[in-house]
MMTF fields as JSON, N, C-alpha, C and O atoms, coordinates in Angstrom:
{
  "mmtfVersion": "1.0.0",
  "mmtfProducer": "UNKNOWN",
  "numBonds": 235,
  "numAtoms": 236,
  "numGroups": 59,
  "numChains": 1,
  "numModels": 1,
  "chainsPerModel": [1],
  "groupsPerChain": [59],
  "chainIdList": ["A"],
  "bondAtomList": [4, 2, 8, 6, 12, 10, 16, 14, 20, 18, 24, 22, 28, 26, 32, 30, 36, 34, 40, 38, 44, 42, 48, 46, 52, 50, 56, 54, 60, 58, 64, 62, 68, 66, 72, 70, 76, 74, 80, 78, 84, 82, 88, 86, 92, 90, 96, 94, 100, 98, 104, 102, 108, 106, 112, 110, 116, 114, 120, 118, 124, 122, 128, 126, 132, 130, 136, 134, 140, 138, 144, 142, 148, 146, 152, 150, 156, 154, 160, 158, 164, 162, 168, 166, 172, 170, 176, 174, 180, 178, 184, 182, 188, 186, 192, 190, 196, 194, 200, 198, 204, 202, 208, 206, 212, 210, 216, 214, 220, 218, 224, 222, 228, 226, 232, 230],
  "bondOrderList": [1, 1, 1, 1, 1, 1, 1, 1, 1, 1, 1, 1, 1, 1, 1, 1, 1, 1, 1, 1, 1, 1, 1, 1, 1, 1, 1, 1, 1, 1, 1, 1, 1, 1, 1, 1, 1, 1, 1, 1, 1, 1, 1, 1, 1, 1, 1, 1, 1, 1, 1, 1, 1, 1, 1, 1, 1, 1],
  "groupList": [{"groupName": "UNK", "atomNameList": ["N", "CA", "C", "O"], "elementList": ["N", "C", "C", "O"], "formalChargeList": [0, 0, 0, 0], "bondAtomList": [1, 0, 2, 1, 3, 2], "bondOrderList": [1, 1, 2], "singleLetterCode": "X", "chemCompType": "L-PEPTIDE LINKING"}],
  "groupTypeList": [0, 0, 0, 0, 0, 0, 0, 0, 0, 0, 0, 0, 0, 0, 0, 0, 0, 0, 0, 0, 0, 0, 0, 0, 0, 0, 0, 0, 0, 0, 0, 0, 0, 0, 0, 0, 0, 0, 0, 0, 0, 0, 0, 0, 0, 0, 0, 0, 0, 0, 0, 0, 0, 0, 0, 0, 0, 0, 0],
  "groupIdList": [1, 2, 3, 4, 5, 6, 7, 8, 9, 10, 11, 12, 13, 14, 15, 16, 17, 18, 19, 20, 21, 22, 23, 24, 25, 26, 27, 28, 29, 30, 31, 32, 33, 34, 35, 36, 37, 38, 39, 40, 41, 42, 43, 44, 45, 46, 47, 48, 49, 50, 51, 52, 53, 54, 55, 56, 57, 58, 59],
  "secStructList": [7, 7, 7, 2, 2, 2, 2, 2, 2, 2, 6, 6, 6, 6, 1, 7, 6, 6, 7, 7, 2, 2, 2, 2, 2, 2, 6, 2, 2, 2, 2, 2, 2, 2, 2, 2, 6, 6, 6, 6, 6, 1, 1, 1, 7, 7, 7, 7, 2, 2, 2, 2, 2, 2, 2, 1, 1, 7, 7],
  "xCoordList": [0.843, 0.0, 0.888, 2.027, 0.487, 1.02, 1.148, 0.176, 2.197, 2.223, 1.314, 0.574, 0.945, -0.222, 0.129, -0.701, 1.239, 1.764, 1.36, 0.642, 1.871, 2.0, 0.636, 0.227, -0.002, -1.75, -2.444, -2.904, -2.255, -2.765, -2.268, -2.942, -0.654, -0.469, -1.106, -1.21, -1.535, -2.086, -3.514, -4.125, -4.028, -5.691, -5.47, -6.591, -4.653, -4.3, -4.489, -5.374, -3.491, -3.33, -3.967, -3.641, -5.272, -6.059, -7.101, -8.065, -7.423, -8.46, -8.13, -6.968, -9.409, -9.692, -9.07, -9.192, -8.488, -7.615, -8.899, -8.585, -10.279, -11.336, -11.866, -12.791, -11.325, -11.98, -11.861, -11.031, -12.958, -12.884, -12.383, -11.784, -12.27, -11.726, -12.751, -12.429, -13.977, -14.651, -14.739, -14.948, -14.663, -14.181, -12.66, -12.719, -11.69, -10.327, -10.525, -9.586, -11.524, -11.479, -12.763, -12.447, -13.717, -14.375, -13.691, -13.968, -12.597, -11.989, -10.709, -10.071, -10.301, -9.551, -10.447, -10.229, -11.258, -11.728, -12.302, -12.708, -12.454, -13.592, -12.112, -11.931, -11.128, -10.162, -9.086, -8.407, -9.607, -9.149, -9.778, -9.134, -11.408, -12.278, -12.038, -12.511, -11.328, -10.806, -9.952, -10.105, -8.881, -7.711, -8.08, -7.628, -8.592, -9.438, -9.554, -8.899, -10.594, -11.846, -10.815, -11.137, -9.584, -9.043, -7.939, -7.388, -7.383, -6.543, -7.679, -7.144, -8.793, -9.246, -9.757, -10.51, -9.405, -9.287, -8.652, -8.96, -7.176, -6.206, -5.411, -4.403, -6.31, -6.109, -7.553, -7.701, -8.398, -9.317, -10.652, -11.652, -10.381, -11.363, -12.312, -12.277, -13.267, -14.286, -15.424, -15.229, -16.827, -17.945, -18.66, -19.154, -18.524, -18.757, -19.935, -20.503, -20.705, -21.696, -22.591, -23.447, -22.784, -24.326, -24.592, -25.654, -23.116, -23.404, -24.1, -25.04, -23.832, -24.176, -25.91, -26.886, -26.044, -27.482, -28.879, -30.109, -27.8, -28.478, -29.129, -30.102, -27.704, -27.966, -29.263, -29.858, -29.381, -30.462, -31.375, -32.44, -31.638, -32.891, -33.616, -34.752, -32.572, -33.003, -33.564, -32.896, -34.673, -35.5, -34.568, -34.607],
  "yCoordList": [-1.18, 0.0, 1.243, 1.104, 2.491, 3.577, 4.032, 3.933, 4.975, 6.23, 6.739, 6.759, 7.386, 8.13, 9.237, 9.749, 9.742, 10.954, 11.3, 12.269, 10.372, 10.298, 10.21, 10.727, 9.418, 9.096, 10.577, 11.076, 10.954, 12.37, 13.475, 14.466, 13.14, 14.333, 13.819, 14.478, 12.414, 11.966, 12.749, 13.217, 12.826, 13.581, 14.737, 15.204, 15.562, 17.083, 17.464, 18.258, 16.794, 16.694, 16.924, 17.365, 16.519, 15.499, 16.023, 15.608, 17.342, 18.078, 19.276, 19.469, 20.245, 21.276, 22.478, 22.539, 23.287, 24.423, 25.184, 25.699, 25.24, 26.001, 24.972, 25.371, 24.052, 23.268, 23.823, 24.658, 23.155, 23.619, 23.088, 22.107, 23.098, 22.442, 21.434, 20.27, 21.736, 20.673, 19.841, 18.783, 19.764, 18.99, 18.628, 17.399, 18.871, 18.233, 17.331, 16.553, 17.216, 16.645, 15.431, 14.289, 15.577, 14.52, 13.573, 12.387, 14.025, 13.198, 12.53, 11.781, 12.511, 12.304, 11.026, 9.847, 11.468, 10.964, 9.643, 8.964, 9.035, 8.306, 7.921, 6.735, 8.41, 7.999, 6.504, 5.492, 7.36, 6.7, 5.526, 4.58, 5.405, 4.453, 3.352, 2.237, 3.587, 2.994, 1.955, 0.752, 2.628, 2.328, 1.049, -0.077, 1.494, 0.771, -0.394, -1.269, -0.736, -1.547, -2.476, -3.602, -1.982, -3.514, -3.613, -4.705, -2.861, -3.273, -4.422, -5.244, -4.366, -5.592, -6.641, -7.532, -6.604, -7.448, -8.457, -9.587, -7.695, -8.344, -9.08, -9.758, -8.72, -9.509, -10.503, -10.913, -10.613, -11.469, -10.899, -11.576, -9.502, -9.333, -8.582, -7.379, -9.533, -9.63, -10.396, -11.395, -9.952, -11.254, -11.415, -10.472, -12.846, -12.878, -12.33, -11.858, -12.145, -11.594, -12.532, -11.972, -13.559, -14.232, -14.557, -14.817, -14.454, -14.421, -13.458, -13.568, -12.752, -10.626, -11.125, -10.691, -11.843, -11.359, -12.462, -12.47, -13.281, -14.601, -13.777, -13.976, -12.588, -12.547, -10.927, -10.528, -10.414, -9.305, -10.192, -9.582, -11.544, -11.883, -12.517, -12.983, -12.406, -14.222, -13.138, -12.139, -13.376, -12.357, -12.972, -12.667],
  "zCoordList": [0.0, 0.0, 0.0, 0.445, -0.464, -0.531, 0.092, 0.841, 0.646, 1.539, 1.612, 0.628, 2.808, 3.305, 2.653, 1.902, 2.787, 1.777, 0.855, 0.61, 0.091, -1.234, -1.846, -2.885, -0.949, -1.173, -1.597, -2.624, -0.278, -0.085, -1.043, -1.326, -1.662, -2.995, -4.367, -5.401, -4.138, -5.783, -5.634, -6.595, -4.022, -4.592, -4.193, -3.991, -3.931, -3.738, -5.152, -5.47, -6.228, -7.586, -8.526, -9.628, -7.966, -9.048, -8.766, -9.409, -7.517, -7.172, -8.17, -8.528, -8.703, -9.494, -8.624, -7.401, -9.293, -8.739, -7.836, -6.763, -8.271, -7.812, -6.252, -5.544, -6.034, -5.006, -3.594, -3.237, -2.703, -1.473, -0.384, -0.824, 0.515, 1.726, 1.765, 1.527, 2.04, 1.831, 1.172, 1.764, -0.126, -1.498, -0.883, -0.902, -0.493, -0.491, 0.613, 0.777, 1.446, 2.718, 2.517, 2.849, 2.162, 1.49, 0.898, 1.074, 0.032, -1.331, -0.282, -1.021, 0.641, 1.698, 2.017, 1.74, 2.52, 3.256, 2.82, 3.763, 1.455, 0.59, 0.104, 0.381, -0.439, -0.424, 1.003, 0.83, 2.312, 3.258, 3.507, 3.962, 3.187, 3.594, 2.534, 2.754, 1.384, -0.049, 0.318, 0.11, 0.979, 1.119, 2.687, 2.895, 3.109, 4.778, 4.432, 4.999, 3.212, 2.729, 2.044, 1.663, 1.899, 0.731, 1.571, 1.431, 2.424, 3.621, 4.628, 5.373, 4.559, 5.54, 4.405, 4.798, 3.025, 2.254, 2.063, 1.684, 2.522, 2.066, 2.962, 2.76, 4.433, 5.64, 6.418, 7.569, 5.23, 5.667, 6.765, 7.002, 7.346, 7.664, 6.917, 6.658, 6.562, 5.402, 5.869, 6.562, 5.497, 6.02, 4.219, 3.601, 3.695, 2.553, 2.156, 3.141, 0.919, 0.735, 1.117, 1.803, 1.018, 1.218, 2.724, 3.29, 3.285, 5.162, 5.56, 6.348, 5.216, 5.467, 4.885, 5.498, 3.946, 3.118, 3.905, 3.869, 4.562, 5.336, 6.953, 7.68, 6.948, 8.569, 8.487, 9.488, 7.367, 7.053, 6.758, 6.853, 6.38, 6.239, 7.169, 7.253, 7.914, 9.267, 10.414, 10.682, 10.983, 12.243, 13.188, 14.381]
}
């Protein structure tokens, strides 16, 4: 995985010269939850899809 750094200058980058703090901090942020979501991928904490769809259907 990438530097947090470096993370953070690819969407500094890649944001519109007109953007807002709010816009740079959202895109951070959806960015971080990105980066979260396949870091507990790639260590197994995961609940497969049809467990998850068994345990919303079961009262």
């Amino acid at each position: 995985m990438q530097a947090v750094k470096e993370s953070a200058r690819q969407v500094v980058d890649s944001m519109p010269d007109q953007c807002t703090w709010d816009d740079l901090l959202y895109e951070l942020y959806v960015r971080q939850k990105i980066d979260q979501g396949l870091d507990d991928l790639e260590n197994g904490r995961m609940i497969p899809h049809e467990e998850v769809r068994r345990m919303m259907l079961t009262p």
